[in-house]
LUMGUDREN-568182 format. One record per residue (C-alpha): residue in one letter; chain; x, y, z. Coordinates in nm, 2 decimals, decimal comma. Layout:
% residues N
pt type=a	mol=A	xx=X	yy=Y	zz=Z
...
This chain:
% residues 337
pt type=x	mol=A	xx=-3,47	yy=0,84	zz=-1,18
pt type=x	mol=A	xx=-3,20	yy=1,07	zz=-1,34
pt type=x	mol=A	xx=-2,97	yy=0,87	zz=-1,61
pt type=x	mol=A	xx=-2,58	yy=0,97	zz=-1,64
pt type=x	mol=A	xx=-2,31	yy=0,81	zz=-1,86
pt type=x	mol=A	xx=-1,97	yy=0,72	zz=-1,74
pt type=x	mol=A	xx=-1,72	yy=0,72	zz=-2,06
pt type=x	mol=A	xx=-1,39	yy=0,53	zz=-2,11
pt type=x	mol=A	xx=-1,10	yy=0,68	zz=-1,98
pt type=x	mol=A	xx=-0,89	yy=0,77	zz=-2,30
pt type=x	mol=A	xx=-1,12	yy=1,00	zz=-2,45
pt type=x	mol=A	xx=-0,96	yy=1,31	zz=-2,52
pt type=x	mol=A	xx=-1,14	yy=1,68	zz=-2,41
pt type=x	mol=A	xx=-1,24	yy=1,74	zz=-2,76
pt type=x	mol=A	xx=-1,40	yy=1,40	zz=-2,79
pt type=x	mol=A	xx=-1,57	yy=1,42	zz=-2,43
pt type=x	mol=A	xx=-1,67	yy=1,81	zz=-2,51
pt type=x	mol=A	xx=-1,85	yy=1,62	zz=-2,85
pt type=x	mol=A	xx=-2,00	yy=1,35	zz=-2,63
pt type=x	mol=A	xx=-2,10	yy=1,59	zz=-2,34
pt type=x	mol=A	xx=-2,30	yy=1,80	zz=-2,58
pt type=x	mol=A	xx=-2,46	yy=1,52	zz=-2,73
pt type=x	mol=A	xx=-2,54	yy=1,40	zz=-2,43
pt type=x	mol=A	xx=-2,70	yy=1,70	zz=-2,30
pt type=x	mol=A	xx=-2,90	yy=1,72	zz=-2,59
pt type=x	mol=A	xx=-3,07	yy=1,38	zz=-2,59
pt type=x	mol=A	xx=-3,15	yy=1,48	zz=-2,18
pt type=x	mol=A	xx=-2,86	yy=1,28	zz=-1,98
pt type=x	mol=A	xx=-2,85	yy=1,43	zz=-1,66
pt type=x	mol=A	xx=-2,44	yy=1,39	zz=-1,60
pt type=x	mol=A	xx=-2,13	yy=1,25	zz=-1,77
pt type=x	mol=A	xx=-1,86	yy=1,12	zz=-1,51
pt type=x	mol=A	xx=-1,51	yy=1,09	zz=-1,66
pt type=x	mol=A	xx=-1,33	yy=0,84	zz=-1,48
pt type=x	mol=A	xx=-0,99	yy=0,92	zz=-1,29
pt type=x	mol=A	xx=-0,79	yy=0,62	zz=-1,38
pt type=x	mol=A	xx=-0,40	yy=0,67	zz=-1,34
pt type=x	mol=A	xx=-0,31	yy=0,57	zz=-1,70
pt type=x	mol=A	xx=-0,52	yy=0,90	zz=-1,86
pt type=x	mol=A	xx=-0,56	yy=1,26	zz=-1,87
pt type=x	mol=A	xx=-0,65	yy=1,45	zz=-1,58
pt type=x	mol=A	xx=-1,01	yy=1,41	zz=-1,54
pt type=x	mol=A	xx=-1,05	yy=1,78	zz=-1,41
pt type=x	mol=A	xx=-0,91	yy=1,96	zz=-1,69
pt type=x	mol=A	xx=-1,00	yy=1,75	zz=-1,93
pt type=x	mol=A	xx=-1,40	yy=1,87	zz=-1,81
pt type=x	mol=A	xx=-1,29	yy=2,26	zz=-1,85
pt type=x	mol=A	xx=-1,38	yy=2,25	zz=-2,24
pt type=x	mol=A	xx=-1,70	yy=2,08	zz=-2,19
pt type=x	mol=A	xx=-1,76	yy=2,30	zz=-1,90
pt type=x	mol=A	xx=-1,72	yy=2,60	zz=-2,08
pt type=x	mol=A	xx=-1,93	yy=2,44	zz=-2,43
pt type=x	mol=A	xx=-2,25	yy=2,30	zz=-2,23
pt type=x	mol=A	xx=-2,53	yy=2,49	zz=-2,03
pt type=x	mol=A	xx=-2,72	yy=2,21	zz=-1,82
pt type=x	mol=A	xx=-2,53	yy=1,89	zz=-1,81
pt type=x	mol=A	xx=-2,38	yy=1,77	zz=-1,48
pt type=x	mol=A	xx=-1,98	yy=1,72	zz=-1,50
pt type=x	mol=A	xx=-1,85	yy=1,45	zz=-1,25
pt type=x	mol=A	xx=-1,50	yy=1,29	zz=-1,19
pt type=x	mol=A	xx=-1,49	yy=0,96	zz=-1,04
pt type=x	mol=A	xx=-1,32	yy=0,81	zz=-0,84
pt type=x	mol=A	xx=-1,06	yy=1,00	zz=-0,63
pt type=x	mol=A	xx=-0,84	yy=0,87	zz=-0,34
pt type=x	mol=A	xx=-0,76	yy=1,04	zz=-0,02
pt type=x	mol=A	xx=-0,40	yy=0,86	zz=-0,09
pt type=x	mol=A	xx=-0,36	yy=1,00	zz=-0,44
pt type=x	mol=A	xx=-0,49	yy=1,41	zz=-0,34
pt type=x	mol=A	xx=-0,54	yy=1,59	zz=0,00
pt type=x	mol=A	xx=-0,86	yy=1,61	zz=0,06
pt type=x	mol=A	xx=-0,81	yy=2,03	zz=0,04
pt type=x	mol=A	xx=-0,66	yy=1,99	zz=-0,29
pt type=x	mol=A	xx=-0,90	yy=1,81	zz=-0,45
pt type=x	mol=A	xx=-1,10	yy=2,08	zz=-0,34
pt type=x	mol=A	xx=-0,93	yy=2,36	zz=-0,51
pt type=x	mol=A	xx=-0,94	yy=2,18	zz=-0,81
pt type=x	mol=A	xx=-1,34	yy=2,08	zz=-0,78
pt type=x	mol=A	xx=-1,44	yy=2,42	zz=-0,71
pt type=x	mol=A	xx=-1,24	yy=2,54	zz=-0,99
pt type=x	mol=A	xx=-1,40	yy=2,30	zz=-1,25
pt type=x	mol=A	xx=-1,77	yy=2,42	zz=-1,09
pt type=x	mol=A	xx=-1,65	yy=2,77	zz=-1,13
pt type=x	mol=A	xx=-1,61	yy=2,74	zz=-1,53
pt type=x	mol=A	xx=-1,92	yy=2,49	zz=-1,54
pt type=x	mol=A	xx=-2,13	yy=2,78	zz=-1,31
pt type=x	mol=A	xx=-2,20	yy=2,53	zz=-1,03
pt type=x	mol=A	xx=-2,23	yy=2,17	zz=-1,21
pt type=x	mol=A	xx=-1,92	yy=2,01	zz=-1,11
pt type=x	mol=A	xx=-1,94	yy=1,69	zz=-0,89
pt type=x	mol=A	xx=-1,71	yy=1,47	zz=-0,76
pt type=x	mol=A	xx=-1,69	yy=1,08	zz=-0,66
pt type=x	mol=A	xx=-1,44	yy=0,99	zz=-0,35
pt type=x	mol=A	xx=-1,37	yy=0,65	zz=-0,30
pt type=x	mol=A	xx=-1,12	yy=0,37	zz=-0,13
pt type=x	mol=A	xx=-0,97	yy=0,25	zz=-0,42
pt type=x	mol=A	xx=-0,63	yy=0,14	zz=-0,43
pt type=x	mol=A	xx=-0,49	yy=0,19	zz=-0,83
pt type=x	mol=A	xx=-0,30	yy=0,48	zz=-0,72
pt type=x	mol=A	xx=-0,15	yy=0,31	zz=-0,44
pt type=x	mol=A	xx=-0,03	yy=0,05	zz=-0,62
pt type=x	mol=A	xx=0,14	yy=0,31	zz=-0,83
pt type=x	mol=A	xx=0,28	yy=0,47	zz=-0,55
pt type=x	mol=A	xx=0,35	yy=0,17	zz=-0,35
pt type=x	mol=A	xx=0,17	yy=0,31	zz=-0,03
pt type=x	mol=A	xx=-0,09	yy=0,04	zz=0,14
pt type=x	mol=A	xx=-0,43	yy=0,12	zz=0,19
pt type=x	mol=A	xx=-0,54	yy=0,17	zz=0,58
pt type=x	mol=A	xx=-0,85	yy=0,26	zz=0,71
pt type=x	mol=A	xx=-1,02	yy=0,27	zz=0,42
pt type=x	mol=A	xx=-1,40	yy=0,42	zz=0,57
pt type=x	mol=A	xx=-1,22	yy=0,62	zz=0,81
pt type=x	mol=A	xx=-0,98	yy=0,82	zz=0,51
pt type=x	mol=A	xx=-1,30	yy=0,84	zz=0,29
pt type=x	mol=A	xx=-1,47	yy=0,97	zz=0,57
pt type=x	mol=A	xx=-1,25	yy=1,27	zz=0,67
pt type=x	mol=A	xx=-1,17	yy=1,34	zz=0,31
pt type=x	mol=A	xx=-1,57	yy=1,39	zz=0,26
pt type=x	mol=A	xx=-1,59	yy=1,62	zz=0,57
pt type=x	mol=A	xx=-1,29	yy=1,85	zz=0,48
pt type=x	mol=A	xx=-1,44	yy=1,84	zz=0,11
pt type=x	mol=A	xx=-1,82	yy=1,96	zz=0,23
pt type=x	mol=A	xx=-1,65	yy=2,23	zz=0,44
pt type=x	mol=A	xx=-1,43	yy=2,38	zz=0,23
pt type=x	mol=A	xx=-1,68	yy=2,32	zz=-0,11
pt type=x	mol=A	xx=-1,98	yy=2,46	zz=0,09
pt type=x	mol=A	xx=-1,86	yy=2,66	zz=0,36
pt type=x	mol=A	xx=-1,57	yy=2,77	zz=0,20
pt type=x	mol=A	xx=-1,30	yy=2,75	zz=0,45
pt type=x	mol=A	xx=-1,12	yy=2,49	zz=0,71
pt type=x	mol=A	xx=-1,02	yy=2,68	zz=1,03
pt type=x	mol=A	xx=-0,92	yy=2,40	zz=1,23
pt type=x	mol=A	xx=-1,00	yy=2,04	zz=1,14
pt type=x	mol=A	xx=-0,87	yy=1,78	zz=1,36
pt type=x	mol=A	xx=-0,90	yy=1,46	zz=1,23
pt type=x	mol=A	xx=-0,78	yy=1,11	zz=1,28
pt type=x	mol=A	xx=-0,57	yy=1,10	zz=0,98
pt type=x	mol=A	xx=-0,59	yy=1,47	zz=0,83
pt type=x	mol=A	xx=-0,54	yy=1,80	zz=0,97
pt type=x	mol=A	xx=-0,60	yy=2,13	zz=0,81
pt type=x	mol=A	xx=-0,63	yy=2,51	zz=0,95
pt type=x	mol=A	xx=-0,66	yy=2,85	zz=0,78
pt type=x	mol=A	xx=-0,79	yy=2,73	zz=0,46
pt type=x	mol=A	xx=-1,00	yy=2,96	zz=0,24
pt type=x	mol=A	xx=-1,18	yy=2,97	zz=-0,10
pt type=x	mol=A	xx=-1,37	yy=3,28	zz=-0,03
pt type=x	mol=A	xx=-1,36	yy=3,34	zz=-0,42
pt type=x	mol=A	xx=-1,57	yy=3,02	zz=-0,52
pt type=x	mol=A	xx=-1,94	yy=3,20	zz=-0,57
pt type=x	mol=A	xx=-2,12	yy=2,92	zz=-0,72
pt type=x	mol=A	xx=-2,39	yy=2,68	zz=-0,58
pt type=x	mol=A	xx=-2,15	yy=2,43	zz=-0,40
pt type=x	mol=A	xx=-2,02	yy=2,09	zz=-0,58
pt type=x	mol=A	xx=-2,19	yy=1,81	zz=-0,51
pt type=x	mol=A	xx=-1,97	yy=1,52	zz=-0,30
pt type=x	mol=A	xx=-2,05	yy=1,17	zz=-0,35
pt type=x	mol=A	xx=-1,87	yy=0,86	zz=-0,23
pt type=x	mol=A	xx=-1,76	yy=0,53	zz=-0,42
pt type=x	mol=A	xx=-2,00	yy=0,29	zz=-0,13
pt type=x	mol=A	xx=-1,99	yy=-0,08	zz=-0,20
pt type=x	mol=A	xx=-2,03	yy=-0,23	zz=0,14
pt type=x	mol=A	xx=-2,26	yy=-0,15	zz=0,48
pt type=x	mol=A	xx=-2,02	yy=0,08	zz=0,67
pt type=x	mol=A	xx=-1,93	yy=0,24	zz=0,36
pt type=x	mol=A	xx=-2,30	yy=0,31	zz=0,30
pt type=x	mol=A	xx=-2,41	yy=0,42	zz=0,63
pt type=x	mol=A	xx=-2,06	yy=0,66	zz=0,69
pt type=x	mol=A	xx=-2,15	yy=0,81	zz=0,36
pt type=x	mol=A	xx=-2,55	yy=0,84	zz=0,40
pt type=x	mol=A	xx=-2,42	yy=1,10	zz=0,76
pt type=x	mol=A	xx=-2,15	yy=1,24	zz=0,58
pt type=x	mol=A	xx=-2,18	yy=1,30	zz=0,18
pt type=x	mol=A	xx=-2,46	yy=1,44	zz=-0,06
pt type=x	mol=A	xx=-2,48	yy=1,11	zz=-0,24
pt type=x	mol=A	xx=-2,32	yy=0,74	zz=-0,28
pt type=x	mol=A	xx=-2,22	yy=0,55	zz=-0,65
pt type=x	mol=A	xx=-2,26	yy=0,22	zz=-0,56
pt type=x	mol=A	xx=-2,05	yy=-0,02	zz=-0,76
pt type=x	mol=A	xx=-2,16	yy=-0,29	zz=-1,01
pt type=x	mol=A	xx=-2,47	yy=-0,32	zz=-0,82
pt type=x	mol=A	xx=-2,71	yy=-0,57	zz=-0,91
pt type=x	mol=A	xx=-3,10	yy=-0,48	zz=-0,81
pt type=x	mol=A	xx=-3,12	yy=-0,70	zz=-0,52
pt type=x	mol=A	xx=-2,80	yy=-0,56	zz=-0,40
pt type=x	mol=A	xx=-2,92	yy=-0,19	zz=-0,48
pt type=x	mol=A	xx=-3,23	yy=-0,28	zz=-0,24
pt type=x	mol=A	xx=-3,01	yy=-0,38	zz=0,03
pt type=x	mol=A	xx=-2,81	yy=-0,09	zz=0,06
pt type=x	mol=A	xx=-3,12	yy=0,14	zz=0,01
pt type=x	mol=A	xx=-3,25	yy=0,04	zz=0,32
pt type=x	mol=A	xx=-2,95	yy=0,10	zz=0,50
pt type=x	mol=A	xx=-2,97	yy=0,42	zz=0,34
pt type=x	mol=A	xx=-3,31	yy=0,44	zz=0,47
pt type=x	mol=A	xx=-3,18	yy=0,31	zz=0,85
pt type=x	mol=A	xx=-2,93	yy=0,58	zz=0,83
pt type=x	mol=A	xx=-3,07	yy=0,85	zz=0,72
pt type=x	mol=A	xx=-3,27	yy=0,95	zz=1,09
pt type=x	mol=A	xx=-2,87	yy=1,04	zz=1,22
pt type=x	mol=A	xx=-2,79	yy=1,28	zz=0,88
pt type=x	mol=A	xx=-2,79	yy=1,63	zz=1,01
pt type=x	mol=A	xx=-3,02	yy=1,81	zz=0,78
pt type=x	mol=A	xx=-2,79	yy=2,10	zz=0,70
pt type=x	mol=A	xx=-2,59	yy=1,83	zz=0,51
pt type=x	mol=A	xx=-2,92	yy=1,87	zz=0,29
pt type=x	mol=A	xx=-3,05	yy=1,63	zz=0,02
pt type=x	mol=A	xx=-2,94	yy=1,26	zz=-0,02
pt type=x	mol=A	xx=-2,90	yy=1,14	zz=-0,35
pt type=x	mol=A	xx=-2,84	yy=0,76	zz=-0,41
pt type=x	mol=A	xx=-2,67	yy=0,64	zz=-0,77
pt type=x	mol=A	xx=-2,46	yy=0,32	zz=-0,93
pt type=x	mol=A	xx=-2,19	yy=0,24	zz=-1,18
pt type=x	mol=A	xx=-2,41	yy=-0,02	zz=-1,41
pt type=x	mol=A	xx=-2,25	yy=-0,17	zz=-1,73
pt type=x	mol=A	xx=-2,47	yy=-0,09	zz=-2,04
pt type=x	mol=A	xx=-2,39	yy=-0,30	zz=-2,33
pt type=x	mol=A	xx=-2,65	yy=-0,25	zz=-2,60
pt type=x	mol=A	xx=-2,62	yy=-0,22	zz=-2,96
pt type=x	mol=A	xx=-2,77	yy=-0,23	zz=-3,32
pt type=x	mol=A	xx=-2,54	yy=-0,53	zz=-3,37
pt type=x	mol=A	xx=-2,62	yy=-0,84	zz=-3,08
pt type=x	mol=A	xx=-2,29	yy=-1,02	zz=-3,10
pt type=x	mol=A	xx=-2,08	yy=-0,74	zz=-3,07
pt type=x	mol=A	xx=-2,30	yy=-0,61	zz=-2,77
pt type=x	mol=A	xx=-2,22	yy=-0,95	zz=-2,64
pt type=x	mol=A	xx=-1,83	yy=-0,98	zz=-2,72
pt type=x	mol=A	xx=-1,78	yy=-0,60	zz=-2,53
pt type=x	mol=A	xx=-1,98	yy=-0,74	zz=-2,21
pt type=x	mol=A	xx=-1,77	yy=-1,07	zz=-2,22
pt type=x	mol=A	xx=-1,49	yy=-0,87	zz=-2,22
pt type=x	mol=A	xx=-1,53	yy=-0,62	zz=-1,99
pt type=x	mol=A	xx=-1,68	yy=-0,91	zz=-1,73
pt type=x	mol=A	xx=-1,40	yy=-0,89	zz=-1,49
pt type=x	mol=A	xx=-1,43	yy=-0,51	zz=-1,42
pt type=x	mol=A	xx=-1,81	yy=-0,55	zz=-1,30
pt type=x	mol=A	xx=-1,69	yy=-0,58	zz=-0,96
pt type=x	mol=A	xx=-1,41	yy=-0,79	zz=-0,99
pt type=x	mol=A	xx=-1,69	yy=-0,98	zz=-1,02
pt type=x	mol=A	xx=-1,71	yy=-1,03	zz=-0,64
pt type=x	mol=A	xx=-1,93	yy=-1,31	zz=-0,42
pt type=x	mol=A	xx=-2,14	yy=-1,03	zz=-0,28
pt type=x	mol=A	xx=-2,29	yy=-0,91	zz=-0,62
pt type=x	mol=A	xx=-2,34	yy=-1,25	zz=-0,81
pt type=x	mol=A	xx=-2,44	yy=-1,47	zz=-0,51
pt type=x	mol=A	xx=-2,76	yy=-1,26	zz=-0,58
pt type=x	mol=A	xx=-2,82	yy=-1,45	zz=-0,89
pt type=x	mol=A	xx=-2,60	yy=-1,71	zz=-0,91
pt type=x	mol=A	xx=-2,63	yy=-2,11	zz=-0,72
pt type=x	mol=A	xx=-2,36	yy=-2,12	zz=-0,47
pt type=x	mol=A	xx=-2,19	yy=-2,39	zz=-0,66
pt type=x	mol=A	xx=-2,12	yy=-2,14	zz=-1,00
pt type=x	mol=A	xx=-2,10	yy=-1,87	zz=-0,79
pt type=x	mol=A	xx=-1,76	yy=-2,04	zz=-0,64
pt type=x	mol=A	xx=-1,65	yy=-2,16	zz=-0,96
pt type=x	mol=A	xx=-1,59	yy=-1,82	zz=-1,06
pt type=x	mol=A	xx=-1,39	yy=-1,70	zz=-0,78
pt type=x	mol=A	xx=-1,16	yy=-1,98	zz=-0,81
pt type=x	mol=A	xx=-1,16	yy=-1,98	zz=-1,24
pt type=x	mol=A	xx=-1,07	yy=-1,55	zz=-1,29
pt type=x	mol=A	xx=-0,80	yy=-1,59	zz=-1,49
pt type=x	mol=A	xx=-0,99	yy=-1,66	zz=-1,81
pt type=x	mol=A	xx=-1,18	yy=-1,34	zz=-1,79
pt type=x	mol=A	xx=-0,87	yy=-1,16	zz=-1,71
pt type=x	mol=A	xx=-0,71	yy=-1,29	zz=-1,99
pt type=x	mol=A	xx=-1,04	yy=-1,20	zz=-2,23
pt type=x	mol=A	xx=-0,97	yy=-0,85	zz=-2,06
pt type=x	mol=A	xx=-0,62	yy=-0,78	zz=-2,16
pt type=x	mol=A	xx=-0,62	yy=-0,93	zz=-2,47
pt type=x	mol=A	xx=-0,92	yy=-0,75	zz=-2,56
pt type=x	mol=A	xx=-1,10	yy=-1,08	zz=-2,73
pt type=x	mol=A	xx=-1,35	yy=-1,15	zz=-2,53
pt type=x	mol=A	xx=-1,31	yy=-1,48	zz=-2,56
pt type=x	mol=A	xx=-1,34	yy=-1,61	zz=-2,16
pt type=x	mol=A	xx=-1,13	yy=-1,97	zz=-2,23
pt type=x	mol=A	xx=-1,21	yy=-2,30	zz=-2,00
pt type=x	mol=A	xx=-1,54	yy=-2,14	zz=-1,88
pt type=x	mol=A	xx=-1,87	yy=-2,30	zz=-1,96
pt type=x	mol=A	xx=-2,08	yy=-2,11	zz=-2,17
pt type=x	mol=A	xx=-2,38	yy=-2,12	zz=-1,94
pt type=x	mol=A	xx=-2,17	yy=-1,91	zz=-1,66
pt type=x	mol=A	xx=-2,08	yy=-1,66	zz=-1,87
pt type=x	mol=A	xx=-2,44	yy=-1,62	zz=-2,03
pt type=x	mol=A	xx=-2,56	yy=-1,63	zz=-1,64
pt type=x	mol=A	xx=-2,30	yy=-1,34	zz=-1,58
pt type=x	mol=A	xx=-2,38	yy=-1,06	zz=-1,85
pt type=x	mol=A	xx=-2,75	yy=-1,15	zz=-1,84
pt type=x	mol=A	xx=-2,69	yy=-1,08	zz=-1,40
pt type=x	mol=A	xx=-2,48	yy=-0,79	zz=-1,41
pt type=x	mol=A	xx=-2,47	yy=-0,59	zz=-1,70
pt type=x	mol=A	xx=-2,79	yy=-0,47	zz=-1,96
pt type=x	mol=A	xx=-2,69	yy=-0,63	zz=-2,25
pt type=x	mol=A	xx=-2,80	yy=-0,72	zz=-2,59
pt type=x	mol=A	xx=-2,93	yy=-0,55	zz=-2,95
pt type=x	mol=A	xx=-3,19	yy=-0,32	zz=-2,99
pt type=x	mol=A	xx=-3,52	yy=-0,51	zz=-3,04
pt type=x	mol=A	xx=-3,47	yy=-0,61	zz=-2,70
pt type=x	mol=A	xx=-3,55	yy=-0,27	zz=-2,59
pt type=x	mol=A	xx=-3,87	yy=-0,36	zz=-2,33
pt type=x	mol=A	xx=-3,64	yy=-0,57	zz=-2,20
pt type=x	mol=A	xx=-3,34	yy=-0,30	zz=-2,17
pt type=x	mol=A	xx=-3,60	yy=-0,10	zz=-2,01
pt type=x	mol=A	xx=-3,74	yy=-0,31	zz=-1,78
pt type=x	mol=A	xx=-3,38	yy=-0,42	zz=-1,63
pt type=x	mol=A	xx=-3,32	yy=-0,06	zz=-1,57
pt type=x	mol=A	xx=-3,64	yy=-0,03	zz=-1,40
pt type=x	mol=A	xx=-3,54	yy=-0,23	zz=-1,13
pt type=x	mol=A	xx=-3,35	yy=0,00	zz=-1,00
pt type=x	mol=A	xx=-3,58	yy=0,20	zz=-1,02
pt type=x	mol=A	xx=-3,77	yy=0,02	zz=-0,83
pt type=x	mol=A	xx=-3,50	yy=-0,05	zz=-0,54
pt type=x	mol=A	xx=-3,48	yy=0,33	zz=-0,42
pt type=x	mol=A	xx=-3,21	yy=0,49	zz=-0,69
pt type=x	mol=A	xx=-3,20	yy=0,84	zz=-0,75
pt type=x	mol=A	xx=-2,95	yy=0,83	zz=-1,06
pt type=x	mol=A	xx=-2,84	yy=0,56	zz=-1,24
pt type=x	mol=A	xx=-2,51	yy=0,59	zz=-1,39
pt type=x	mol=A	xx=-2,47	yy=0,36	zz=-1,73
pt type=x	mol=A	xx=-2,07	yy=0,28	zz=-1,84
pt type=x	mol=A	xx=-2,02	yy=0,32	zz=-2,21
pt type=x	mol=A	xx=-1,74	yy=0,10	zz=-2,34
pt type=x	mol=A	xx=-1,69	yy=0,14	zz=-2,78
pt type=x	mol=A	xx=-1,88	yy=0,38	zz=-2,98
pt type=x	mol=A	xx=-2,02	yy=0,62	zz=-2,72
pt type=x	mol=A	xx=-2,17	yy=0,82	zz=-3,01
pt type=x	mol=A	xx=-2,39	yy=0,52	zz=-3,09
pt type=x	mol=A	xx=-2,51	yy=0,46	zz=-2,73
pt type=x	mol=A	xx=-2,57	yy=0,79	zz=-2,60
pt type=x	mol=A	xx=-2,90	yy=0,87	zz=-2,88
pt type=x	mol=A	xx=-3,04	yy=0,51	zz=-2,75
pt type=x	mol=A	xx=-3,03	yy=0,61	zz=-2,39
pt type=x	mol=A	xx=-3,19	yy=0,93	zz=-2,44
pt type=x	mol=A	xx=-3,49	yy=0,76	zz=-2,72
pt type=x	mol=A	xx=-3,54	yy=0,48	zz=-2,48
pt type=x	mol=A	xx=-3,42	yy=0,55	zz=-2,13
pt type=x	mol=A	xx=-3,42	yy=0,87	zz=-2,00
pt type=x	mol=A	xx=-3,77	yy=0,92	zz=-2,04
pt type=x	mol=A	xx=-3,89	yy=0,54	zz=-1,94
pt type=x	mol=A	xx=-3,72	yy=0,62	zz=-1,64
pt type=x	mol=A	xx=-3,91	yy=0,99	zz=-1,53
């Protein structure tokens, strides 16, 4: 299993091109920059990197089909794979930040991701769209006859079944969200189910996740960045931490959010009103967190999904990237070959 890094989003391009290198150098096998509306552009900010590294994988995650026509994003991807000489990837997914932005709803959520993947593998791989008639977009005439590099590779942000199963016919890979191990299993075998109606000039499948790594020298700041960061795993949604959690707790928390919103925004940490035991249940359930003498431990989580089917594993870096990255590639990346 491959091990990537996803970084926070207000790095700037000479920080990620610093982080990029030192991440190729301790073996990571990508680094996704995340396309949050609130930051740089994600493509240009890879163009430096791009141009500085020789092996890592550059990814952007996550990108609407509200926020970017699906043809568009292409130009752009290609052109980021052109000054990386083929190691440019991209993540499309449902979300709705942009939306909210530009105050249009969300509708048919599978169906958008679904054509946006279609007219992105055609015009990435085949280099052109002559006449794509689709439920929500249209496109004729379109041409990148000048892209010469070995295609980007498209994933799509799958949390649920249909998401899964579109994606598994349609993309070269999924990033599944937040995903504990049990939940990882699941949708690998709908992967596995699915996989019989891919048509095989789509070519390989690769299956990843988005998995919050808190781990550091010092234990209780480890633990005060996963408390913060809690309600971003997920939203912290009934599908993931039924998996671990009594049904009892697990309702507690849908109906007590605030708190960890509030530790969010205020950047503390400190999760008000909620029992201690919940929250301990929480970061211990969804996140690797912890100091490093718990490193068997570290491993062993990661492991799991392993274990479950994953490909790739993609680990979210919060503070002090620097610190984290030489860690992973000691202790991870080659526990996990």
């Amino acid at each position: 299993m491959d091990i990537d890094i996803i970084l926070e989003p207000d790095v700037t391009p000479d920080q990620l091109t610093e982080l990029g290198l030192l991440a190729e150098s301790c073996g990571i096998n990508r680094i996704w920059v995340q396309n949050y509306a609130a930051a740089r552009d994600a493509f240009l900010s890879l163009v430096p990197l791009a141009l500085a590294s020789t092996r890592i994988k550059l990814g952007i995650m996550v990108v609407s089909p509200w926020e970017m026509h699906p043809l568009k994003m292409a130009n752009a991807l290609l052109t980021l794979n052109e000054y990386s000489k083929g190691r440019a990837s991209l993540c499309v997914g449902g979300g709705a930040e942009w939306n909210g932005i530009m105050c249009i709803p969300v509708e048919r959520r599978v169906r958008a991701v679904r054509e946006t993947t279609e007219l992105l593998k055609a015009a990435c791989g085949e280099h052109k769209v002559t006449n794509y008639q689709g439920e929500m977009y249209k496109a004729s005439r379109f041409s990148a006859e000048w892209a010469k590099d070995t295609p980007p590779l498209i994933f799509t942000g799958a949390g649920q079944e249909q998401m899964i199963r579109m994606s598994t016919k349609k993309a070269d890979g999924i990033v599944l969200s937040d995903a504990v191990p049990a939940f990882a299993a699941q949708a690998m075998g709908f992967v596995r189910e699915t996989l019989p109606e891919r048509d095989a000039s789509v070519g390989p499948f690769i299956a990843s996740n988005f998995w919050a790594w808190h781990v550091k020298a010092d234990r209780e700041a480890a633990l005060k960045e996963a408390r913060r960061e809690l309600i971003i795993r997920s939203w912290l949604g009934m599908h993931h931490i039924h998996t671990f959690m009594n049904e009892e707790d697990s309702w507690y928390v849908q109906k007590n959010k605030q708190p960890f919103i509030n530790a969010y925004r205020d950047r503390s940490g400190d999760i008000k009103g909620v029992p201690q035991r919940i929250i301990d249940e929480l970061i211990e359930g969804i996140t690797t967190s912890g100091d490093l003498t718990e490193m068997d431990k570290h491993i062993a989580r990661i492991g799991e999904f392993k274990a479950a089917g994953l490909d790739e594993l993609a680990l979210r870096l919060h503070d002090d990237p620097a610190d984290a990255i030489p860690v992973i590639g000691e202790h991870i990346v080659p526990a996990m070959r």
